[in-house]
C-alpha positions, 0 to 999 in steps of 0.5 A, spaced: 501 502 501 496 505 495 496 511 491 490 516 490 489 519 484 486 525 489 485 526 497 479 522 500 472 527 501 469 528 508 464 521 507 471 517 505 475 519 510 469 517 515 469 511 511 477 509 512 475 511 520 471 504 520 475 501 515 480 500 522 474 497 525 475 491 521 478 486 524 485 485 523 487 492 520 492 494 525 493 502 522 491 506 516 495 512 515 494 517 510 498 523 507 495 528 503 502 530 501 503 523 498 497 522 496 498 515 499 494 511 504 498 505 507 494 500 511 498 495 516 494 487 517 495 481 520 496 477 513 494 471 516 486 474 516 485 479 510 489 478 503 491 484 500 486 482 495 481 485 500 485 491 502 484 494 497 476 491 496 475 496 503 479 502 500 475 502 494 468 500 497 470 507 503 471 512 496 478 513 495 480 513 488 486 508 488 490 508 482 496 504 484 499 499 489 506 502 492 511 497 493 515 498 500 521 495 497 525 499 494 528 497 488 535 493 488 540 493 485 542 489 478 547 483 480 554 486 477 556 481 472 561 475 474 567 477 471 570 470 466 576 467 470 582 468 466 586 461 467 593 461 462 
């Protein structure tokens, strides 16, 4: 998932259209909302790396890549045992 800086013109959302055409894109989505796109692959054919190539080359304004993981907790610390 990537966040745009502002929603894709006209010209960029008939770019991601073809974007969907590139062999091993599953699904790109987008919310205007969110102003996120989210693209689903097949890891084992593109790279992340070239994910974000044909967002950009299509005319979004990507600013970041947004984690779908969401944070996890820090480890609570172990507490010394006291042996007497």
């Amino acid at each position: 998932m990537y966040r745009c800086l502002t929603p894709p013109t006209e010209a960029a959302t008939m770019a991601l259209g073809r974007v969907r055409d590139v062999y091993g894109v599953r699904r790109v989505e987008f919310s205007e909302a969110d102003k996120t796109v989210r693209v689903e692959y097949d890891a084992t054919r593109l790279t992340e790396a070239i994910i974000h190539q044909l967002l950009r080359r299509s005319g979004l304004d990507v600013v970041e890549r947004v984690s779908l993981i969401p944070p996890q907790p820090a480890p609570e610390p172990v507490a010394a045992s006291t042996a007497g």
